[in-house]
C-alpha positions in Angstrom: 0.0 0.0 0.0 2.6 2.6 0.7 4.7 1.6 -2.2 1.5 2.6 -4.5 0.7 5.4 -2.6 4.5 7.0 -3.3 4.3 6.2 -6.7 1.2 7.9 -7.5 3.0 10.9 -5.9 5.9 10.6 -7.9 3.4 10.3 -10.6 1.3 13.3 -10.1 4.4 15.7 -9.4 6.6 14.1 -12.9 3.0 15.1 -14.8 2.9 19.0 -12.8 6.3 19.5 -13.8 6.2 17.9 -17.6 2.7 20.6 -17.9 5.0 23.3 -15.8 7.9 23.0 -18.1 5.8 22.4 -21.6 4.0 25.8 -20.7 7.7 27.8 -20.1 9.2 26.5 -23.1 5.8 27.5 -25.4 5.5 31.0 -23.6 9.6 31.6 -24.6 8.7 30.1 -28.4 5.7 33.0 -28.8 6.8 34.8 -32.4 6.9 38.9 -31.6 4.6 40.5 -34.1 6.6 42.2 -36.6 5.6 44.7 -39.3 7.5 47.2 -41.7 7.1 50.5 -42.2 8.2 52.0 -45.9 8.7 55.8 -46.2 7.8 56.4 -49.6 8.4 60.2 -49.1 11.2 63.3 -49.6 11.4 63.9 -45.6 12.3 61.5 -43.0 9.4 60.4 -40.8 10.4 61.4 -36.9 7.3 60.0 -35.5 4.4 57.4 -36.0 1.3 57.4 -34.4 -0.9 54.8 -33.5 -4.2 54.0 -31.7 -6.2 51.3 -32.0 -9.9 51.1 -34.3 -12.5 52.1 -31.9 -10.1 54.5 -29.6 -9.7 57.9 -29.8 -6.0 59.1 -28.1 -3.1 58.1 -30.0 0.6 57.3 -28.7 3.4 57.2 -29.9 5.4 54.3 -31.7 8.8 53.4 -30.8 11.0 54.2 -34.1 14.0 55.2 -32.7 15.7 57.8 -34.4 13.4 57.9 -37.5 12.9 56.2 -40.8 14.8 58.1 -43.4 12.9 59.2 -47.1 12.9 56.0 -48.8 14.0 53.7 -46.2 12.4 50.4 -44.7 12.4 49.5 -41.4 10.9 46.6 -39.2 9.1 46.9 -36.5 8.3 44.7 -33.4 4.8 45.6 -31.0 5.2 45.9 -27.5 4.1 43.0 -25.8 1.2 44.9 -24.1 -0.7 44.9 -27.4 -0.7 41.2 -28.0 -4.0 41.0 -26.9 -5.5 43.7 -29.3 -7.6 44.3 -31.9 -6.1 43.7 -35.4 -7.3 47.2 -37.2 -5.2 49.7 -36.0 -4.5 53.9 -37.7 -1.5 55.4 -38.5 0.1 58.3 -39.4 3.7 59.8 -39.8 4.8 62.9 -38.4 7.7 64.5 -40.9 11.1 66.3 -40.1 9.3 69.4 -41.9 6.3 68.8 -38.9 3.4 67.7 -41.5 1.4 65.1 -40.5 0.0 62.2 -42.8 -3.7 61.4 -43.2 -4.4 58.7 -40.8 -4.8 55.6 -42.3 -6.5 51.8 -40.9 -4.1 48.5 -41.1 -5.3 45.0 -40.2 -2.2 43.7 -38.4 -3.5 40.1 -38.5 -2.1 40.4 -42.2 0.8 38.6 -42.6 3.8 40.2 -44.0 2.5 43.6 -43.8 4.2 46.9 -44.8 2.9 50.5 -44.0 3.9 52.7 -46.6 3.4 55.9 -46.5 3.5 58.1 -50.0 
C-alpha cells in the first residue's frame, strides 16, 4: 500500500512538472509581431502614431531615431498589445512637422508593410 501510494506521488508531481515546463518552453517560443514600415516620401518620418480602431488618443510608436525618405524599417509591437484588436491607424509625423492622413491597417495580415506616400 505505501509503495503505491509514493508512486502515484511521484506520478502526479513528474505530470505538474512535464505541464509546468511544456507551458515555459511554449510562452519563450511565442513569435513577436513584426511589421514594416516604408517611407515612400522626400522627408524622414520622426514619429508614428498609433491608436487602435475604436479608440480615440493616440501614442506614440517606438521608431528610434526615425525612418529616413525612402528607407524600410521593421518593426516589433510591445508585448502589451498582444491582446489587441487587429485594425489599427496610422500616421507619420515628418522632419518638416506635417502630419500624414491617418490611415487603418489589419495587423493580422501577414507580411504587412505600411507605406506611406
Amino acid at each position: 500500500m505505501k509503495f503505491q501510494s509514493n508512486f502515484r506521488k511521484i506520478t502526479l508531481l513528474t505530470l505538474a512538472f512535464a505541464l509546468l515546463s511544456f507551458g515555459i518552453a511554449n510562452a519563450r517560443t511565442l513569435p513577436d509581431y513584426k511589421f514594416k514600415i516604408h517611407n515612400n516620401t522626400k522627408n524622414a518620418i520622426k514619429k508614428v502614431l498609433v491608436r487602435e480602431d475604436g479608440s480615440n488618443e493616440w501614442g506614440q510608436f517606438d521608431i528610434g531615431d526615425g525612418i529616413p525618405a525612402g528607407a524600410t524599417e521593421e518593426m516589433v509591437w510591445d508585448k502589451s498589445t498582444d491582446n489587441g484588436k487587429c485594425h489599427w491607424f496610422f500616421k507619420a509625423v515628418f522632419d518638416n512637422g506635417e502630419e500624414s492622413e491617418a490611415v487603418k491597417f489589419d495587423f493580422c495580415e501577414k507580411d504587412l508593410v505600411v507605406e506611406f506616400d
